[in-house]
C-alpha positions, 0 to 999 in steps of 0.5 A, a space after each residue: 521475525 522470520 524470513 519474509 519474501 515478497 511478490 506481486 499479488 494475484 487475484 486469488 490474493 483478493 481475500 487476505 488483502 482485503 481481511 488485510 484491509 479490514 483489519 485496521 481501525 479505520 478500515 474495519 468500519 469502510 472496507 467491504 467482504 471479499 467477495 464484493 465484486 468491486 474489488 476484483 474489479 478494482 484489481 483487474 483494473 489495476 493489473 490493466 494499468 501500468 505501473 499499478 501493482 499490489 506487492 505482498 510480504 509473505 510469511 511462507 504461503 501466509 500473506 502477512 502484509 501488503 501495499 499499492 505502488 503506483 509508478 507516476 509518470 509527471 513533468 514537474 521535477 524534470 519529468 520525475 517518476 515517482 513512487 505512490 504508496 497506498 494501502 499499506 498494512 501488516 497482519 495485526 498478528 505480526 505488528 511490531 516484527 518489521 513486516 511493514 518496514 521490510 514491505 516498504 523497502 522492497 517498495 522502494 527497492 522496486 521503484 527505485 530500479 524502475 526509475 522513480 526518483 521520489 517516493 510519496 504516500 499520504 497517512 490519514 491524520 487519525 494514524 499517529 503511529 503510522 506516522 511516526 513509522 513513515 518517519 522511522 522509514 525515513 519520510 518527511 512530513 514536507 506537505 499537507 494532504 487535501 481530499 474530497 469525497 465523489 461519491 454521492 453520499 445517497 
């Protein structure tokens, strides 16, 4: 693998985060195109949010990987902040190399620094071999997820 560096994502990102997005099988059939203005609208509320960034792996000017960290404050645990991890996914191309575990590391560096003291993430339960990469990552399978649809199915 070659030396990957990491940064935060801008909106002129939107476009290889969201091929990033739709390159998975589960994402291809739920993701939109790029150019829907509802991802940079998500992602302007996103930046307007505190502790809500995407972070990018990049392979020279080349977007190979990215993830949401979501910085949560709470009161349960004595007021821990924790780390969410969403939306993480490596360029099909670079699957296997380390991209994602390398991301998740600098995750993981990064809330550590700014304080969290937990770091969490569901994985859909179709995702077998992500499961068995946030293990290899050193998560623990400790609870169940439960979630609910919002929107009108109209």
């Amino acid at each position: 693998m070659s030396v990957l560096t990491f940064r935060q994502a801008t909106t002129a990102d939107l476009p290889a985060i969201v091929a990033l997005l739709r390159d998975d099988m589960l994402g291809a059939g739920r993701e939109g195109e790029a150019e829907d203005p509802a991802y940079a609208q998500a992602f302007a509320a996103m930046e307007a949010q505190g502790g809500n960034r995407v972070l990018l792996a990049c392979d020279g000017e080349e977007v190979v990987g990215c993830l949401q960290l979501i910085l949560i404050p709470g009161l349960s645990l004595n007021g821990m902040l924790r780390a969410q991890i969403e939306g993480v996914r490596a360029a099909a191309s670079r699957r296997g190399e380390g991209v994602g575990a390398a991301l998740v590391d600098e995750a993981l560096r990064r809330a550590h620094s700014q304080g969290a003291g937990l770091a969490q993430l569901t994985s859909n339960a179709a995702r077998t071999e992500a499961h068995r990469f946030w293990e290899a990552c050193g998560f623990d399978q400790t609870h169940l997820g439960y979630k609910m649809s919002l929107v009108d199915p109209a």
